[in-house]
C-alpha positions in Angstrom: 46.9 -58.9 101.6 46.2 -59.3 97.7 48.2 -61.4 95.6 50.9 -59.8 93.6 54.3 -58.8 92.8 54.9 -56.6 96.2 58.5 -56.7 96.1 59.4 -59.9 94.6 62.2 -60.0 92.7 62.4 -63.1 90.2 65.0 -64.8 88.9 64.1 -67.8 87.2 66.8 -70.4 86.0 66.0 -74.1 84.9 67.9 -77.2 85.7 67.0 -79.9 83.3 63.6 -79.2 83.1 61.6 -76.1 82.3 59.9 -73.8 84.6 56.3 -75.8 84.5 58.3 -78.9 85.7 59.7 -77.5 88.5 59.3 -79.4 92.1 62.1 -77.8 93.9 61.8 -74.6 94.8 65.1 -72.9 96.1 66.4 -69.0 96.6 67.4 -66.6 98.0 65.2 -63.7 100.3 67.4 -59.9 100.6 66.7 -56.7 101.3 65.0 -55.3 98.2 66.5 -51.5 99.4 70.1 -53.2 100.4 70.4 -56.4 98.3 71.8 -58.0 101.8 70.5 -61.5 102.9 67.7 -61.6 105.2 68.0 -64.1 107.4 65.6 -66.3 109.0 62.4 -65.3 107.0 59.4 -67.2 106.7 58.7 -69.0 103.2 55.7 -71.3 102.1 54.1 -72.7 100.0 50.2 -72.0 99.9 47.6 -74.3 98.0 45.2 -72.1 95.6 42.6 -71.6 99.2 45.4 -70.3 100.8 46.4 -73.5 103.2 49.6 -73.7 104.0 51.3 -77.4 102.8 55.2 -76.9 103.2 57.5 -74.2 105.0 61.0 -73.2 106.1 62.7 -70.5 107.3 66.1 -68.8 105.4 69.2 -70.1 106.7 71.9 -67.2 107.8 72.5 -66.1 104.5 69.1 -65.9 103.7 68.8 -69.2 101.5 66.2 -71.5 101.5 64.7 -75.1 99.7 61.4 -76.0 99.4 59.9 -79.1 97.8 56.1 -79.1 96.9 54.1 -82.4 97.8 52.7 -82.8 95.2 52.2 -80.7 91.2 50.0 -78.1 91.1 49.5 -74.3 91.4 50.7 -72.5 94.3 51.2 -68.9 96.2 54.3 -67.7 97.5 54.4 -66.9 101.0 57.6 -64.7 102.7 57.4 -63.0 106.1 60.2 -61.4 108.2 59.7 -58.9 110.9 60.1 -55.5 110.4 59.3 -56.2 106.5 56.1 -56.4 104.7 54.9 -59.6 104.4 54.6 -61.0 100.4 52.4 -62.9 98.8 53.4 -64.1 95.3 51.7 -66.5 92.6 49.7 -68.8 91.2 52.8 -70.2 90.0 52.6 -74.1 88.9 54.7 -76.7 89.7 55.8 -79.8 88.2 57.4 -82.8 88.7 61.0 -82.9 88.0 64.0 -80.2 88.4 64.8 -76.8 90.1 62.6 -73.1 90.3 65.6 -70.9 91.4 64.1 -67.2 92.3 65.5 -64.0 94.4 62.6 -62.5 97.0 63.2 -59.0 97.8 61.7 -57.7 101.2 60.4 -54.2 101.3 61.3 -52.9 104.8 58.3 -52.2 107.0 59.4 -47.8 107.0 57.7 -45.7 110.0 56.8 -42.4 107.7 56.2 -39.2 109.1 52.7 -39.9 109.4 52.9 -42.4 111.7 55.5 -40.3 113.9 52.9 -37.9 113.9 50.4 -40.3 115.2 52.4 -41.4 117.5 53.7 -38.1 119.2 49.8 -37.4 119.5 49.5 -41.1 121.3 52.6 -41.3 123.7 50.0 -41.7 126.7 48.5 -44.6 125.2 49.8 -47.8 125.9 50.8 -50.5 123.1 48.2 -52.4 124.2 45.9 -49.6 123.2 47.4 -48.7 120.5 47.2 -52.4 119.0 43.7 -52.6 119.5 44.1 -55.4 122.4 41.9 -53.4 125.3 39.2 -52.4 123.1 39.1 -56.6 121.5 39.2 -57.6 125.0 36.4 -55.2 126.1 34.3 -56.7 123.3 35.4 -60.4 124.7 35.5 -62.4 121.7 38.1 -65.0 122.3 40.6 -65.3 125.3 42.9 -62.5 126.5 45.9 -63.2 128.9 47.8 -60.2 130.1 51.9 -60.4 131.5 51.5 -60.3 135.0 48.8 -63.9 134.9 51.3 -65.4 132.1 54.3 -65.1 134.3 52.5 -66.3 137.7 51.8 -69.7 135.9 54.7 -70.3 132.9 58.2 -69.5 134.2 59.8 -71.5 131.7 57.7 -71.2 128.3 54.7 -69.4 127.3 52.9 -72.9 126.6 52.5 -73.5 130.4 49.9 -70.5 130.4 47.7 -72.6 127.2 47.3 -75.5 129.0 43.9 -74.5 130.5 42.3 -72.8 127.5 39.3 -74.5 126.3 39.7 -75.4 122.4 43.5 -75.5 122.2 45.8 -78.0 123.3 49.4 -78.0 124.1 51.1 -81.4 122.6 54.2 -81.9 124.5 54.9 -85.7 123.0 58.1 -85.6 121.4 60.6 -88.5 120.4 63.2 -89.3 123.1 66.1 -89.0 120.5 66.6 -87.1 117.3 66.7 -83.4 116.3 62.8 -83.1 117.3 63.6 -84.6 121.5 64.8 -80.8 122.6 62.3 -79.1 121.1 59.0 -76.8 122.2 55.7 -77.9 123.0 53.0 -77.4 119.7 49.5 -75.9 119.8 46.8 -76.9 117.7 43.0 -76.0 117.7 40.5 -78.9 118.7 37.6 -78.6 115.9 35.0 -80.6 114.5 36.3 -84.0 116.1 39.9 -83.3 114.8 42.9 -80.3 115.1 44.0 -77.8 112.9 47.2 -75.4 113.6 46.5 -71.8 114.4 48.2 -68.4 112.7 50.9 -67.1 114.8 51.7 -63.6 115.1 54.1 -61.8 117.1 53.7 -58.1 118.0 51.7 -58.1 114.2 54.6 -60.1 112.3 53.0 -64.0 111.0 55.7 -66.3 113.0 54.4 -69.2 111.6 50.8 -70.1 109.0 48.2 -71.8 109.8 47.1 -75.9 108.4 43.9 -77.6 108.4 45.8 -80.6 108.4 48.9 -80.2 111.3 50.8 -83.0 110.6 54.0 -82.4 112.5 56.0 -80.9 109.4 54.8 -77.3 110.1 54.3 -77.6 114.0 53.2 -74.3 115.7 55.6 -73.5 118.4 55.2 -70.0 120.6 58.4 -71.0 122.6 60.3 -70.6 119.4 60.2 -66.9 119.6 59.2 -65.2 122.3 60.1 -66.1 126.8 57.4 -65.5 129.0 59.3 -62.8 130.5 59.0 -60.8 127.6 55.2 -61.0 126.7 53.0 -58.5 128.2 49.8 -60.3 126.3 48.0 -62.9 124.6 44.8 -63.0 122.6 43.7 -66.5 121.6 41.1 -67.1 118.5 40.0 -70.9 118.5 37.1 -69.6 115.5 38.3 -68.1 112.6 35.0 -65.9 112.8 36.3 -64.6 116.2 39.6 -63.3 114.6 39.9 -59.6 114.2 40.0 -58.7 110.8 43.2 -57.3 110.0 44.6 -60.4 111.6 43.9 -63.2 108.2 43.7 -66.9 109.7 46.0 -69.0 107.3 44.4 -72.1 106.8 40.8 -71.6 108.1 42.3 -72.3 111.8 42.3 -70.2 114.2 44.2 -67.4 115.2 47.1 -66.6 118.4 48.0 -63.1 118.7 51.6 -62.5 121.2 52.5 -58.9 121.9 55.8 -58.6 123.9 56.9 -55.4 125.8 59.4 -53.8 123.0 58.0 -51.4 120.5 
């Protein structure tokens, strides 16, 4: 995915302090073909190699606030499913004040094409179709299909990582606090330390990969699919191994989760 305008929509206003100053960034993410809020998209913040150093997701009316570590250049990230994903920038940030901007998502459109191609391919299954049996064939990473998930994770899809050699499930969690109810994280071991992998779900990034997970951006499956409803998994520990139409944020690896719904 190049860099580029690819549906955003800017509006730029300053608040005591021009647009090179800016630290804050805050907005709003809509349908570019409805103007209506998108809710719950992705946004982040990329360094200039890509690596991802802050993220949120739009509240219900599609808002959302970011504040950048540091000054310096960055890339837009927004992803939603069933939208193209955009990537926007270099755009630099400063110290003080406010970048206020509108993102407009493109909707991801099936054109006739595609129905064509799929009318041909109704006897295929999706796990065809995606490309999963002929990557698994080839055997470059680790492939789990439905019926193994659910024998072993009843509860959440982590249970079926635990085993998997180069990723680790981190369960450790405070005992109070808005973080004690939440999901277990995965993270890649590497080199002597751990980086956080690129999560997609049925094609769609759930969450960007770090070099550097640091609890702020944890990587949590459980967040968006039940094991109930995940018919495979492809695992990527080596950003080498990762197919290429599937980019590993960060230089981490790559987890690949394709449910049964089409």
């Amino acid at each position: 995915m190049r860099p580029g305008l690819l549906g955003l929509v800017f509006c730029v206003l300053t608040i005591g302090a021009p647009i090179s100053q800016a630290q804050v960034i805050r907005g709003t993410v809509r349908d570019a073909r409805t103007a209506e809020p998108v809710m719950l998209a992705y946004v982040g913040l990329l360094a200039p190699g890509r690596e991802l150093v802050v993220a949120g997701l739009a509240d219900s009316y599609g808002g959302f606030s970011l504040r950048a570590p540091a000054a310096g250049s960055y890339f837009l990230y927004v992803a939603r499913m069933g939208y193209k994903s955009v990537i926007d920038g270099l755009f630099q940030v400063g110290e003080d004040g406010v970048f206020e901007l509108q993102v407009g998502l493109t909707p991801a459109a099936i054109d006739l094409e595609d129905l064509v191609v799929e009318a041909e391919e109704q006897g295929r299954s999706k796990l065809e179709l995606v490309g999963f049996m002929e990557r698994a064939a080839i055997g470059r990473g680790t492939f789990l299909i439905g019926e193994d998930i659910q024998a072993v994770a009843l509860d959440k899809l982590t249970d079926a990582f635990r085993n998997i050699p180069g990723l680790e499930v981190v369960t450790a969690k405070p005992f109070v606090g808005p973080e004690a109810m939440s999901n277990p994280e995965i993270r890649i071991r590497r080199g002597g330390g751990e980086c956080a992998p690129t999560l997609y779900v049925d094609g769609a990034i759930m969450a960007l990969g770090s070099q550097r997970p640091d609890g702020r951006r944890p990587v949590r499956p459980d967040d968006f699919v039940a094991p109930a409803t995940v018919e495979a998994v492809e695992i990527y520990v080596r950003p080498s191994e990762t197919p290429i139409q599937y980019e590993a944020m960060g230089r981490c690896g790559v987890v690949l989760i394709w449910t049964y719904t089409r």
